[in-house]
C-alpha positions, 0 to 999 in steps of 0.5 A: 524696882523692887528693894529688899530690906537691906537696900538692894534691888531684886536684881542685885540681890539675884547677881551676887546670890549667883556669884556667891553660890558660883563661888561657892562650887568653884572653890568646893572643886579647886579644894578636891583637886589641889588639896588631893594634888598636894596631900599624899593619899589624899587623892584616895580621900577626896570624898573626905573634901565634898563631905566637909563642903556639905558640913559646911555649906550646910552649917552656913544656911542653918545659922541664923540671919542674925547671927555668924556675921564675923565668918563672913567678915574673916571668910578668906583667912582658913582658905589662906590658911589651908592653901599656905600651910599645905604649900609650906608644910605639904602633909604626908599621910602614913598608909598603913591599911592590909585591906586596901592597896594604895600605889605609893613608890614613897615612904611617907610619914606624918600623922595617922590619916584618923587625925590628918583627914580629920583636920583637912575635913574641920578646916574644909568646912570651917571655909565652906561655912563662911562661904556659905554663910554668904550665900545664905544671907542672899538666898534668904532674901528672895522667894524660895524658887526665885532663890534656889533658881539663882543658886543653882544657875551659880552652881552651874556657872561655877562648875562650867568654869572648872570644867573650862580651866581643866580643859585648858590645864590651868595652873592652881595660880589662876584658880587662886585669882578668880577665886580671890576677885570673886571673893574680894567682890562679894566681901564688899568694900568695907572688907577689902583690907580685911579680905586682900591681906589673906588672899594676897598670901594665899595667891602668892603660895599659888604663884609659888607653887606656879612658877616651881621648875617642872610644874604643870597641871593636867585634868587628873594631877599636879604633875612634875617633871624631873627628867627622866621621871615624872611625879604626879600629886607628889609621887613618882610614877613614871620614868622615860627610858631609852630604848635600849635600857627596854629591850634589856633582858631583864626588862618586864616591857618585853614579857609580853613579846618573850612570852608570845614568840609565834604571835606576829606582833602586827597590830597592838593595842597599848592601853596606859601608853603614858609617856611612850615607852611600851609603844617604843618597845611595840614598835621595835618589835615590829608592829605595823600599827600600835593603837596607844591609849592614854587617859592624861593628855599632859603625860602623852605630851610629855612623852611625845616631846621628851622620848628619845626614841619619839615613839609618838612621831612614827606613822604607825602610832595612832594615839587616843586620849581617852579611858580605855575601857571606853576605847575598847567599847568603841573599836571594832578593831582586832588586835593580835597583842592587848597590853595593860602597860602599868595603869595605876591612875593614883586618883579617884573618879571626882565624886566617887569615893571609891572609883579610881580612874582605872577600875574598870579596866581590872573587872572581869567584863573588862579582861572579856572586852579585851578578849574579844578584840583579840585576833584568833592567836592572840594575847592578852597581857597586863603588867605592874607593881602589883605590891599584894600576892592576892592581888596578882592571884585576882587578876590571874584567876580572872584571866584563867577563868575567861581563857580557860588556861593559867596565864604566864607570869613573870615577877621581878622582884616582890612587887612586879609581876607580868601575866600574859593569857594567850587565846589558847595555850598554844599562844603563851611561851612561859617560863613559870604559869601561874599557881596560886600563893593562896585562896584566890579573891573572887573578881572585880566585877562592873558592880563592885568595880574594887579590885584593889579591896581584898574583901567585900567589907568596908576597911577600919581606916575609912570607918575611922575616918567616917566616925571622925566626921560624924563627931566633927559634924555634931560637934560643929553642929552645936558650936555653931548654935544650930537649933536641932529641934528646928531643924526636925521639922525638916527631916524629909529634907534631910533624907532627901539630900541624903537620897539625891546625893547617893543618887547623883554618885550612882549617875556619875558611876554609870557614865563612867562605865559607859563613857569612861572616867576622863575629866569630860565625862565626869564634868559632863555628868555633873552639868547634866544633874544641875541642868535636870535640877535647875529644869524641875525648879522651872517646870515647878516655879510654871506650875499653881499647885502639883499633885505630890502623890503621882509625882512620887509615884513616878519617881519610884517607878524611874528608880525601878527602871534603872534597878531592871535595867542591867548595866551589860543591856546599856553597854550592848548598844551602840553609842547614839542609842547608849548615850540617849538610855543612860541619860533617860535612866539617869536624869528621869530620877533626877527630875522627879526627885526634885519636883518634889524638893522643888514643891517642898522648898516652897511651901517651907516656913524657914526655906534657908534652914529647909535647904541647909538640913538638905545639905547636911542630908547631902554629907549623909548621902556621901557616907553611905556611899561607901556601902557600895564597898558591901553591896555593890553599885546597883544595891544603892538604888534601893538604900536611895528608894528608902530614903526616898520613901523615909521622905515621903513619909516624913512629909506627912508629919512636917505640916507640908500644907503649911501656908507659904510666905507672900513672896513665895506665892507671888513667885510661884504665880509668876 
């Protein structure tokens, strides 16, 4: 049995690099989802807390073996820190930007976001360093794919177990535990005073938080009840009604009904049905069979058993926890009303910076897939607290343009507005029909799936923001002593983090159009890019030499598949065929690409530093992301064929033939 220079065997070494990097992504999550539940707007920024993960964890792998160690003595303290200031002094961000909606029914205060998100960034990473830090020191002493092996197995554990407590809607509570037993493991003995005092306070702000009246946790949100109202992350977002105060006269709910009166009403779709309260009102109307789709299956449980009129015990209810762009992909189903029954999801898509989980609902495909299910008289009607006359403009241009008529629309007060489109306009009854207050923004469409941006540019408020972070990152860079000189000699790494990042946010983009943006899907996507990983550092690890050329040619030729592939082709088939297209078009690329990084790690002379300028690479990646704001998803395809190209040829000048260290040698003949 082998020993490493500390005294470890091999073996031991392998487990806690496992842990540490299972740590590591566990904790990585649990931040995007808590600090968002508890940070108003966060929500809208949690891309901000995976690029300071990147910052960090990167920062931790480039600091040198010898040097850093007091981060590891005091890693829990900024996560104790973080979790018990958010917890006793919950940060509201003032929200001020003209050129992108948020929903907020809030007045919130506090400091600009150009100095909150910064600060929530700086003390991310401050934790992700330490964190890393650990990790690193055990990644360096095993051969590079022996190493990288075992962080990507940790990283793959770490992400099945979010994925597991999602599913079982745990509370932040026992995030904290596991968590603060993994961490209390890995600081070792010598530490455990060191380590319990912060994570003692730390879970007690969790139990806090836990054991508050109406608490409870869904996959999306922080969610609490205040009957009749229901607060997700902090904001008001729905309110459980009586059936009598629905069918008021004045009560946009029945709009939809008013303004279709020779519309039989028999067969209706609900597509946002939350707590109940539109399929309350289909059901009083009439309707024989109300298919109610709800992406948050806390919110439908709630409404299910706190609705006074159980709109959710009726036979006639079919409920689908499910997005519902993918339900309307799905059924076959006609319907003779489709109502978009408020769906503001007040969160993103995790690992997209922009996509929030109702996006593609408000595209033009998505108003067509709608059209297409309706019955010959049918209609189509959305409603919400639209806030912005451009915006009602967008959403009731669209709906001309597709039915050839202006829809109806009803608004109530500055905020609310409801547009109802019959099939033909023989199908709508309106009061007033929609006229534009303005030049009216073009679509949303599936490729730039931004309806609440009101211009294809990129706001102040996130360039800002992402300046801070490139000046928090040269900063820490240089705090840190992190020698960029040595760290050149790994420019091809660099972009290749940046490509793989852009590349894996592309994927996660793809799934949620062709499967939905549910927390299933999402999970699913991110186990399946670890897992096409972790089987190219397999397939490398078997093989004596590989030949770097016609594996980039392949890579290129796979990114050129998925640029002429159009994403209407993929959504036209049916699921099996779907499914096996957009995992074929998504984990080729995937594949290929880390072959490449795969070959590249171990022949590096400093493998620790190598994988920590691929991570800073990775924090690159996620910035340029927020180009598709311009471009448009598919248009990031050739920003990552670039990056790709700019690492290939940086190899040629990074000495790749350089001779790799014995152990890696013996490992790559193993």
């Amino acid at each position: 049995m082998k020993l490493s220079e500390t005294g470890q065997t091999d073996g031991s070494v392998r487990w806690r690099l496992l842990l540490a990097s299972a740590t590591m992504l566990f904790v990585e999550l649990a931040l995007i989802r808590w600090a968002g539940a508890n940070v108003v707007h966060l929500s809208y920024f949690s891309n901000f807390i995976l690029l300071g993960s990147f910052l960090g964890i990167g920062l931790g792998f480039l600091i040198p073996a010898a040097r850093g160690q007091w981060l590891k003595r005091w890693a829990p303290i900024p996560l104790a820190l973080l979790v018990v200031l958010v917890r006793e002094y919950p940060v509201q961000v003032r929200q001020g930007s003209s050129q992108v909606i948020y929903f907020t029914s809030v007045e919130t205060t506090g400091l600009p976001e150009w100095v909150t998100l910064p600060a929530i960034f700086l003390l991310t990473a401050v934790i992700m360093t330490a964190i890393g830090k650990i990790t690193a020191d055990f990644f360096r002493r095993l051969p590079a794919l022996d190493a990288y092996r075992y962080d990507l197995l940790g990283s793959l554990t770490g992400s099945v177990s979010f994925a597991l407590l999602s599913w079982l809607r745990a509370p932040s509570l026992v995030w904290g535990v596991l968590a603060a037993a993994a961490l209390l493991i890995l600081g070792g003995r010598r530490n455990t005073l060191r380590y319990g005092i912060p994570l003692t306070a730390m879970v007690a702000a969790l139990f806090a938080e836990t054991t508050t009246a109406g608490i409870s946790w869904s996959p999306y949100y922080k969610i609490q009840l205040f009957h009749p109202s229901i607060s997700v992350n902090g904001i008001p977002h729905q309110s459980i009604a009586p059936l009598p105060a629905l069918l008021q006269e004045n009560s946009f709910y029945r709009q939809a009904y008013d303004r279709t009166p020779h519309n039989p009403h028999q067969r209706v779709l609900v597509i946002g049905a939350g707590n109940g309260n539109d399929v309350a009102v289909a059901l009083a109307q009439g309707a024989e069979r109300v298919d109610a789709v709800e992406i948050d299956p806390r919110l439908q449980q709630i409404g299910a058993q706190l609705h006074p009129a159980k709109p959710y015990d009726d036979p006639r209810v079919h409920v689908h926890i499910d997005d519902g762009r993918a339900f309307l992909q799905r059924t076959d189903t006609t319907y003779d009303l489709v109502v978009l029954a408020l769906p503001d999801s007040l969160t993103l898509v995790a690992g997209a910076s922009n996509l929030r989980l109702e996006s593609y609902l408000f595209t033009r495909q998505a108003f067509e897939a709608a059209r297409d299910h309706l019955a010959p008289h049918g209609a189509f009607v959305m409603y919400n607290y639209y806030r912005k006359s451009w915006l009602v403009d967008r959403f009731a241009g669209t709906l001309d343009d597709i039915y050839g008529h202006a829809p109806c629309m009803t608004t109530f007060g500055q905020n609310a507005a409801v547009l109802v489109a019959g099939m033909t306009r023989a199908d709508q009854s309106c009061e007033q029909i929609w006229q534009p207050s303005g030049a009216v923004p073009a679509a949303a469409s599936d490729d730039h799936p931004f309806p609440y941006l009101l211009h294809r540019n990129i706001p102040t408020l996130y360039l800002g923001v992402l300046g801070a972070i490139l000046g928090v990152t040269l900063l820490s860079v240089r705090l840190t002593g992190v020698r960029i000189r040595s760290t050149l000699r790994y420019t091809d790494m660099f972009l290749l983090g940046a490509a793989f990042l852009l590349l894996e946010t592309k994927n996660v983009i793809n799934f949620a159009l062709y499967f939905g943006t549910t927390w299933l899907v999402n999970a699913l996507v991110f186990i399946g890019v670890l897992l096409a990983v972790l089987a190219g550092v397999e397939v490398r690890r078997r093989l004596r030499r590989v030949n770097q050329l016609l594996l980039q040619l392949l890579l290129f030729a796979t990114l050129a598949v998925a640029w002429l592939v159009p994403a209407h082709a993929v959504l036209a088939l049916p699921f099996a065929a779907r499914l096996a297209a957009a995992i074929a078009l998504a984990f080729a690329p995937i594949f290929c690409a880390n072959l490449i990084f795969s070959d590249r790690l171990a022949l590096a002379p400093d493998p620790t530093s190598a994988f920590g300028a691929n991570l800073l690479g990775a924090l690159t990646g996620g910035a340029l992301e927020y180009l598709a704001l311009v471009t448009g998803y598919q248009a990031l395809l050739l920003v990552v064929a670039l990056l790709y190209l700019g690492a290939c040829v940086a190899m040629r000048f990074a000495g790749r033939a350089a001779t790799p260290v014995p152990d890696d040698t013996a490992a790559l003949h193993h």
